[in-house]
LUMPABA-450289 format. One record per atom (N, C-alpha, C, O): residue in one letter; chain; atom name; x, y, z. Coordinates in nm, 2 decimals, m for minus. Example, Ala and Ser with C-alpha at 12.3 -4.5 7.8 and 13.67 -1.06 7.14 Angstrom:
<pts>
+--------+------+-------+--------+--------+--------+
! badren ! domi ! vexti !     px !     py !     pz !
+--------+------+-------+--------+--------+--------+
!      A !    A !     N !   1.32 !  m0.57 !   0.78 !
!      A !    A !    CA !   1.23 !  m0.45 !   0.78 !
!      A !    A !     C !   1.32 !  m0.33 !   0.78 !
!      A !    A !     O !   1.42 !  m0.33 !   0.85 !
!      S !    A !     N !   1.28 !  m0.22 !   0.71 !
!      S !    A !    CA !   1.37 !  m0.11 !   0.71 !
!      S !    A !     C !   1.29 !   0.00 !   0.79 !
!      S !    A !     O !   1.34 !   0.11 !   0.80 !
+--------+------+-------+--------+--------+--------+
</pts>
This chain:
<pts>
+--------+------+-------+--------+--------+--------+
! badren ! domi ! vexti !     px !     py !     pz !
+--------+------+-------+--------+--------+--------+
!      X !    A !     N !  m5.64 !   3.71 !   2.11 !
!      X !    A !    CA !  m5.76 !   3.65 !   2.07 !
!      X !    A !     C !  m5.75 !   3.59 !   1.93 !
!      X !    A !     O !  m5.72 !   3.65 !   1.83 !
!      X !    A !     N !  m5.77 !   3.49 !   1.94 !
!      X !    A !    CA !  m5.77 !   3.42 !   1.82 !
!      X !    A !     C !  m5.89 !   3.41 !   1.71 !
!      X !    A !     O !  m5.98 !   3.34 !   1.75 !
!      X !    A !     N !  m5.91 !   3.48 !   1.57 !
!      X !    A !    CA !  m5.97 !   3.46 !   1.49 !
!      X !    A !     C !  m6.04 !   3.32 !   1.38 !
!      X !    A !     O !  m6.00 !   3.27 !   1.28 !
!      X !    A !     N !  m6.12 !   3.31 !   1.42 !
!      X !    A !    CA !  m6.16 !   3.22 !   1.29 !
!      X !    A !     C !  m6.23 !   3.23 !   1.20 !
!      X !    A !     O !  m6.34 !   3.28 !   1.19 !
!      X !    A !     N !  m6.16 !   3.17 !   1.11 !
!      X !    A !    CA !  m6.19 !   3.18 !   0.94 !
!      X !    A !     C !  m6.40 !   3.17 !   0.93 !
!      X !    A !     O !  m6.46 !   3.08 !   0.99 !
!      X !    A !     N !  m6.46 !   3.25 !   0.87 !
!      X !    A !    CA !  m6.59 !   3.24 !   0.82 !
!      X !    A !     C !  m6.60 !   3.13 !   0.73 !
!      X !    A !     O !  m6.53 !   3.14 !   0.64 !
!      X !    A !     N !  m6.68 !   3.03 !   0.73 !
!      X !    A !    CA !  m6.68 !   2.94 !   0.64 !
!      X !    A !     C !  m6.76 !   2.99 !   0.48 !
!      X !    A !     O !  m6.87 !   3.05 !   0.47 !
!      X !    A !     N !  m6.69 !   2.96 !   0.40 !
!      X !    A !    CA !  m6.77 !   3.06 !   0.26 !
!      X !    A !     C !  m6.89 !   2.97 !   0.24 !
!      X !    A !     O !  m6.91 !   2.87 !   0.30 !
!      X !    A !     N !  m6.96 !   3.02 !   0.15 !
!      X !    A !    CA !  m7.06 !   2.95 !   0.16 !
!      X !    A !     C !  m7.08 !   2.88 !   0.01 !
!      X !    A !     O !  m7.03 !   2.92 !  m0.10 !
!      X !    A !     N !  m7.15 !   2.79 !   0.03 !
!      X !    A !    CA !  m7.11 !   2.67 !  m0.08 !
!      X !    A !     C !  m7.22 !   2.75 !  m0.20 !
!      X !    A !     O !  m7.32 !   2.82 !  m0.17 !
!      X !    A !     N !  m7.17 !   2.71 !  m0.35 !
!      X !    A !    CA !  m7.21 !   2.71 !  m0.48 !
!      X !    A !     C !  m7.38 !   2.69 !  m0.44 !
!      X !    A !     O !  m7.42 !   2.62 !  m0.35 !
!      X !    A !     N !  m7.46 !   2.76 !  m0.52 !
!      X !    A !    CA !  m7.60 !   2.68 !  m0.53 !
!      X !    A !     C !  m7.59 !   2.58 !  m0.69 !
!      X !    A !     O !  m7.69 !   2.55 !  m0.74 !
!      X !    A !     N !  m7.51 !   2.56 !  m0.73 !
!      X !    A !    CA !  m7.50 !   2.48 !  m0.79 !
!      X !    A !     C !  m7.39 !   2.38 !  m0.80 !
!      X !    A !     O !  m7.28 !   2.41 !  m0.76 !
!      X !    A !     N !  m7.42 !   2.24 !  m0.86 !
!      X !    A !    CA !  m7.28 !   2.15 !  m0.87 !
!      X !    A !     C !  m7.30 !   2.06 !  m1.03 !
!      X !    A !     O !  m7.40 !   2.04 !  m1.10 !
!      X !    A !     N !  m7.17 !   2.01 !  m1.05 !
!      X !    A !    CA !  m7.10 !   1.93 !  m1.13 !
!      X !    A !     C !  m7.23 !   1.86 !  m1.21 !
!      X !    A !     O !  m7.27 !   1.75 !  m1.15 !
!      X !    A !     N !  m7.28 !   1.89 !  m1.31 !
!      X !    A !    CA !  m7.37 !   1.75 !  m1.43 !
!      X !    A !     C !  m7.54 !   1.76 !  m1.37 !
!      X !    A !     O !  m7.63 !   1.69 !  m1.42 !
!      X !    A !     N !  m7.55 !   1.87 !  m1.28 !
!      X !    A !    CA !  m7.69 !   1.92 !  m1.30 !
!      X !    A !     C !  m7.69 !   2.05 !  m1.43 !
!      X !    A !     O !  m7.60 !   2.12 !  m1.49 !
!      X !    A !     N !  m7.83 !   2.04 !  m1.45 !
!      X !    A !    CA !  m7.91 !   2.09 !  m1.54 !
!      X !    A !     C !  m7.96 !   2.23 !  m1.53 !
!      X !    A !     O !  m7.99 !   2.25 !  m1.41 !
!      X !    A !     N !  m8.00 !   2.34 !  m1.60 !
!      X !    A !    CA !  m8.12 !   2.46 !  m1.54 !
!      X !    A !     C !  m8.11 !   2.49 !  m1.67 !
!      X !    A !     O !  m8.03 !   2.44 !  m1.76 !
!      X !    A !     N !  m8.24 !   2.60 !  m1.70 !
!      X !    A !    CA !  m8.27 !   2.68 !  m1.80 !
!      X !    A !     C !  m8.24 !   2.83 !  m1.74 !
!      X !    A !     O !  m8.28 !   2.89 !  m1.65 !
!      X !    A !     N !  m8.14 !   2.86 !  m1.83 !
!      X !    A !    CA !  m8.09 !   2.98 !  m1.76 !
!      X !    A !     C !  m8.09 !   3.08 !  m1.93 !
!      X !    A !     O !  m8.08 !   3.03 !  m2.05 !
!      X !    A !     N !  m8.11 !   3.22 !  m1.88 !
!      X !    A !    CA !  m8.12 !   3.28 !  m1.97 !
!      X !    A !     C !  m8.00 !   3.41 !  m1.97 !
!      X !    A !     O !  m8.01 !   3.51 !  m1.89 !
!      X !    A !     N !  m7.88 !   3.40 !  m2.07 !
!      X !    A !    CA !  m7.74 !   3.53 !  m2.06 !
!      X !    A !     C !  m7.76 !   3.63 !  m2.07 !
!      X !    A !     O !  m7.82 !   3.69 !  m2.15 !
!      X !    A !     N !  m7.73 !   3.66 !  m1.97 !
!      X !    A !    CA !  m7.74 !   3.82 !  m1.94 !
!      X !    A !     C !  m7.67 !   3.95 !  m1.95 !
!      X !    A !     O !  m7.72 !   4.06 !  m1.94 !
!      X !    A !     N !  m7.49 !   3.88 !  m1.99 !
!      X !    A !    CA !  m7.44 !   3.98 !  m2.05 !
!      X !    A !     C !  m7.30 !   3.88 !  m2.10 !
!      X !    A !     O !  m7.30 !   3.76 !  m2.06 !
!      X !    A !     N !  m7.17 !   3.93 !  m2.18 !
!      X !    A !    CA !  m7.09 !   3.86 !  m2.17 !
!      X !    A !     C !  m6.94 !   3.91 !  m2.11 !
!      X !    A !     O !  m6.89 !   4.02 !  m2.09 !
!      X !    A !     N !  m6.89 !   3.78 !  m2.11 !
!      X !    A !    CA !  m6.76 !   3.85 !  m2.05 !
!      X !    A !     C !  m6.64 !   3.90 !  m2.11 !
!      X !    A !     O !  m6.64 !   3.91 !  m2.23 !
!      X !    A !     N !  m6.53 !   3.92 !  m2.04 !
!      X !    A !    CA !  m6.42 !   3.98 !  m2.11 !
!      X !    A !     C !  m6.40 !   3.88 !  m2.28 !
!      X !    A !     O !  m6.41 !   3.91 !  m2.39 !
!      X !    A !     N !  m6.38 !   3.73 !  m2.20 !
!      X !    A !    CA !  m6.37 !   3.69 !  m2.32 !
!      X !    A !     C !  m6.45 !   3.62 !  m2.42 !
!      X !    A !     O !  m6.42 !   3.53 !  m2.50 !
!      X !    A !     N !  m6.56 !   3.68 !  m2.40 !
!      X !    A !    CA !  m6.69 !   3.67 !  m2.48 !
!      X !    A !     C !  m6.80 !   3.56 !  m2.43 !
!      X !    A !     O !  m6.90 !   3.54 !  m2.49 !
!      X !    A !     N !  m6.76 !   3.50 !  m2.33 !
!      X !    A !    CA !  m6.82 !   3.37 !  m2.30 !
!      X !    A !     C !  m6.98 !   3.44 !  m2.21 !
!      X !    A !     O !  m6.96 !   3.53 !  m2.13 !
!      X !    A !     N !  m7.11 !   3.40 !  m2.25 !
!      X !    A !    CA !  m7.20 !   3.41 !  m2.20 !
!      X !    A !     C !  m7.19 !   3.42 !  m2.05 !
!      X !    A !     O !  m7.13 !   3.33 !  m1.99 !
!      X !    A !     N !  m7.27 !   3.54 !  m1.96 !
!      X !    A !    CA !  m7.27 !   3.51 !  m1.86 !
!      X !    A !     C !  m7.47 !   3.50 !  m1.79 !
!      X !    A !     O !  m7.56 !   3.57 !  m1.79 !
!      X !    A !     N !  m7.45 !   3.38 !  m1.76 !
!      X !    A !    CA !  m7.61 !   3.42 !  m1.66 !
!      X !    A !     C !  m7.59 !   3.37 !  m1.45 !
!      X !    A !     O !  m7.48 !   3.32 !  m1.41 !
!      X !    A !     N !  m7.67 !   3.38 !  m1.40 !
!      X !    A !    CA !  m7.71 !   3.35 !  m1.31 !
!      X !    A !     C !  m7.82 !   3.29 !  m1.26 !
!      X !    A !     O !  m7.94 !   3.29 !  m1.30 !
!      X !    A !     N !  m7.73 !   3.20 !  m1.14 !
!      X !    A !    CA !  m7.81 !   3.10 !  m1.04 !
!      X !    A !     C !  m7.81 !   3.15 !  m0.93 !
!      X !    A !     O !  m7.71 !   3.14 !  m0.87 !
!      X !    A !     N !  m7.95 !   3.23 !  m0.87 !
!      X !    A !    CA !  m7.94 !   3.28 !  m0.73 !
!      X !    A !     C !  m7.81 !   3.36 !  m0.71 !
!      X !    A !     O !  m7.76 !   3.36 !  m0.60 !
!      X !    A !     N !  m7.76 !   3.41 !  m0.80 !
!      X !    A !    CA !  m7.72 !   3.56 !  m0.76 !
!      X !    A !     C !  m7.53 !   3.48 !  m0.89 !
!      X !    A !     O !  m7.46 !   3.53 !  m0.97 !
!      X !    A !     N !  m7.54 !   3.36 !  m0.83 !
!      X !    A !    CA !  m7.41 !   3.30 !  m0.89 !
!      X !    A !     C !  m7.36 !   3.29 !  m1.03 !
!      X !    A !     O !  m7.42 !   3.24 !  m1.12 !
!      X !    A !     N !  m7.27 !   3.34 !  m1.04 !
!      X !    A !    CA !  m7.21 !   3.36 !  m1.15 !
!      X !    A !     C !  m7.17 !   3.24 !  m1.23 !
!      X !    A !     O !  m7.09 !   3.16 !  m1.18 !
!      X !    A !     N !  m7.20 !   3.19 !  m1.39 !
!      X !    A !    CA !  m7.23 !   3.10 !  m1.45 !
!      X !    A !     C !  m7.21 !   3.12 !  m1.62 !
!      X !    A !     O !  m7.30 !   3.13 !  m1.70 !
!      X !    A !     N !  m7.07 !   3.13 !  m1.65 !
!      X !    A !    CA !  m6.99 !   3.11 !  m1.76 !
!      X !    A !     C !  m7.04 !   3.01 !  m1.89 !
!      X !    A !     O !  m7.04 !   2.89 !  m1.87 !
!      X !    A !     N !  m7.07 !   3.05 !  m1.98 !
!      X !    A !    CA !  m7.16 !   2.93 !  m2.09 !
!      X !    A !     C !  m7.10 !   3.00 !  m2.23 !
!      X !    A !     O !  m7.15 !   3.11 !  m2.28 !
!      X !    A !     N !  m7.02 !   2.94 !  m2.26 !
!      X !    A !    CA !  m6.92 !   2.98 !  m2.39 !
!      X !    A !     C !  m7.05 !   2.97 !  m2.50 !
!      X !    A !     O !  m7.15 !   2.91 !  m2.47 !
!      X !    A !     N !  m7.01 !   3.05 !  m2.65 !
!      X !    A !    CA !  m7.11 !   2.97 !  m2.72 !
!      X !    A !     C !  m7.26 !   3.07 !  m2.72 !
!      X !    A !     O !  m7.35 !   3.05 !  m2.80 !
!      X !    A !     N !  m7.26 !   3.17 !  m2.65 !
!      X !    A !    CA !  m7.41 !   3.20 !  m2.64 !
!      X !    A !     C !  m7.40 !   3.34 !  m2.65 !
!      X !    A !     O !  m7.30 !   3.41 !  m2.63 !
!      X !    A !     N !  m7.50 !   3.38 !  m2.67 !
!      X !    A !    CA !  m7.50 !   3.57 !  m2.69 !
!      X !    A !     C !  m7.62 !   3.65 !  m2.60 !
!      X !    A !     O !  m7.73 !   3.60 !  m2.59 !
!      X !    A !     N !  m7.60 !   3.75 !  m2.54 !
!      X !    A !    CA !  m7.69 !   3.82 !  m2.45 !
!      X !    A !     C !  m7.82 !   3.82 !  m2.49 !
!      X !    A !     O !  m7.86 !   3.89 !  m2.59 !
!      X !    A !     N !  m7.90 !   3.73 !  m2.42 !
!      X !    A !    CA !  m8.07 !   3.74 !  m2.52 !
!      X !    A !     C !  m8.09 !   3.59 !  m2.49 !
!      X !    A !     O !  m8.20 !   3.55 !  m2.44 !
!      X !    A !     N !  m8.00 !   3.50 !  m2.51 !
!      X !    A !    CA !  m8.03 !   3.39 !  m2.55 !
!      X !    A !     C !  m8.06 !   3.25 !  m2.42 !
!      X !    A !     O !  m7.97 !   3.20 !  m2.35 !
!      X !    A !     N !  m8.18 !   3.21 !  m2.41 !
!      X !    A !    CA !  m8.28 !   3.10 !  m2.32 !
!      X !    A !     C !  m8.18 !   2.95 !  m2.40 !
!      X !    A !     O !  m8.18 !   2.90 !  m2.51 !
!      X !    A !     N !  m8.11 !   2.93 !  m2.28 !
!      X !    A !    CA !  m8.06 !   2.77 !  m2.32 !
!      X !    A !     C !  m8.06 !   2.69 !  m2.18 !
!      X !    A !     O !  m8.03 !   2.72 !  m2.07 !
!      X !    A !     N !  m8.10 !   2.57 !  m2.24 !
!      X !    A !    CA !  m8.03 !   2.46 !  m2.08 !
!      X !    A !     C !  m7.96 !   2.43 !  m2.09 !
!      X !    A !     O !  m7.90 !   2.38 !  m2.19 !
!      X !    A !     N !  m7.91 !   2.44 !  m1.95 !
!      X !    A !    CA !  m7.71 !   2.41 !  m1.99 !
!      X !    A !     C !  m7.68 !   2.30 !  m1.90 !
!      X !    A !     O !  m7.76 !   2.26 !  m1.83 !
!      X !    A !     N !  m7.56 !   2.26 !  m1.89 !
!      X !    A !    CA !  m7.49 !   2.14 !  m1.77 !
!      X !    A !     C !  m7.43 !   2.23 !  m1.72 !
!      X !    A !     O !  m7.39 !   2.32 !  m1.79 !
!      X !    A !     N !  m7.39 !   2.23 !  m1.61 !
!      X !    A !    CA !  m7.28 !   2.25 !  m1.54 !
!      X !    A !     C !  m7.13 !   2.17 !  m1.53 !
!      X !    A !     O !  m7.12 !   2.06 !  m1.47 !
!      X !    A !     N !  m7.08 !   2.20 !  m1.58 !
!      X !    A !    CA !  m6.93 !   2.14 !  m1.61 !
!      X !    A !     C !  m6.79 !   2.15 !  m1.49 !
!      X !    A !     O !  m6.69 !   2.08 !  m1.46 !
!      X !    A !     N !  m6.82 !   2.23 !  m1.46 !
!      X !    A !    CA !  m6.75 !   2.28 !  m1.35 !
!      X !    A !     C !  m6.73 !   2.38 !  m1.24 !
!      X !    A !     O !  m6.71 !   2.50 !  m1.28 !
!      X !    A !     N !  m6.74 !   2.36 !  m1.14 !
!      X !    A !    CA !  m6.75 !   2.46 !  m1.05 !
!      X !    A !     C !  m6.66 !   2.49 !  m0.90 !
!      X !    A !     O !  m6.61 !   2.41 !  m0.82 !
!      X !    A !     N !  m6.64 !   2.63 !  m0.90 !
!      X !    A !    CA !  m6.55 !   2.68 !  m0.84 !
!      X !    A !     C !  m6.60 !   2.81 !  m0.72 !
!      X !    A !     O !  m6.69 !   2.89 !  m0.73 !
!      X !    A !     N !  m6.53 !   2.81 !  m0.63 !
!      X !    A !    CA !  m6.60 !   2.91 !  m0.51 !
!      X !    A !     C !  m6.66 !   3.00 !  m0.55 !
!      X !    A !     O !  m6.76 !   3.01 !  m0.49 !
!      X !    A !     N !  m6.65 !   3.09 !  m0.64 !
!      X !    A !    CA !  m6.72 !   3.20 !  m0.69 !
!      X !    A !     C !  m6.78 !   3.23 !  m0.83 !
!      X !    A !     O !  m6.86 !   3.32 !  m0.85 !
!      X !    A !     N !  m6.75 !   3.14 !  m0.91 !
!      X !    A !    CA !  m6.82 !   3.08 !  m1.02 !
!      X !    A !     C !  m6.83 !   3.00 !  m1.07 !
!      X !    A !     O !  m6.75 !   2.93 !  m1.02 !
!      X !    A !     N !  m6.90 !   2.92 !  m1.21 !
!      X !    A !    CA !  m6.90 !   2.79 !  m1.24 !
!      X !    A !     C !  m6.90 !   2.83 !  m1.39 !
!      X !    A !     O !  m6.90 !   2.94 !  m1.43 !
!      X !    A !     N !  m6.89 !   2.71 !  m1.47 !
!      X !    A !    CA !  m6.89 !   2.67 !  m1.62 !
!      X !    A !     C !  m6.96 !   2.60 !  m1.71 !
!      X !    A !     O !  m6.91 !   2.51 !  m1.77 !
!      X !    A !     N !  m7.09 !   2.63 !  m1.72 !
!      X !    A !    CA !  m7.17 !   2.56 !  m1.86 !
!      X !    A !     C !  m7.17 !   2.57 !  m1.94 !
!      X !    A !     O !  m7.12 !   2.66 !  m2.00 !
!      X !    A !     N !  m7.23 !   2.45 !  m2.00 !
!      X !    A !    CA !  m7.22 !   2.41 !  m2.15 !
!      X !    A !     C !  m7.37 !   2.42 !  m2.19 !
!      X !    A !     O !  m7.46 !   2.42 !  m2.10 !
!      X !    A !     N !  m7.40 !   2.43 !  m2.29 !
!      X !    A !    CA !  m7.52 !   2.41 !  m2.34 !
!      X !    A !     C !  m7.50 !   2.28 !  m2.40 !
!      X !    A !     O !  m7.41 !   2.23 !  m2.46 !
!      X !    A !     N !  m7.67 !   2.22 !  m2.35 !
!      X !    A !    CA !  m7.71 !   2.04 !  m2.39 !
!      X !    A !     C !  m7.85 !   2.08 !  m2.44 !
!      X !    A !     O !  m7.89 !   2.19 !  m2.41 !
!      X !    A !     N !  m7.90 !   2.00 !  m2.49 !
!      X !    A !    CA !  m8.01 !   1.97 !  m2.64 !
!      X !    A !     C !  m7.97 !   2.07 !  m2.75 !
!      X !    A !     O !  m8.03 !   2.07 !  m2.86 !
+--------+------+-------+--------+--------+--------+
</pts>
């Protein structure tokens, strides 16, 4: 019997959208972490506490990378 692959399920977020996201803790290498619907969201630059809107810069199956914009 042959198995097939589960399709993973896609990012709730992509590439040069926008949110107000607020860090919630940081990671190994210091970079701010918050969440989008559960997703994990990388934002160098920021400290636990801190409400910023960010871009999304890049994204990857299990997490993504923002920047803070204004």
């Amino acid at each position: 019997m042959e198995r097939k692959s589960v399709p993973s399920k896609k990012p709730p977020v992509r590439r040069g959208e926008r949110y107000k996201v607020r860090i919630e803790t940081l990671g190994k290498g210091g970079d701010g972490i918050a969440r989008i619907k559960g997703f994990v969201i990388f934002v160098p630059k920021t400290n636990v506490g801190d409400e910023v809107q960010i871009e999304i810069k890049n994204v990857k199956e299990r997490f993504a990378f923002g920047e803070v914009v204004g």
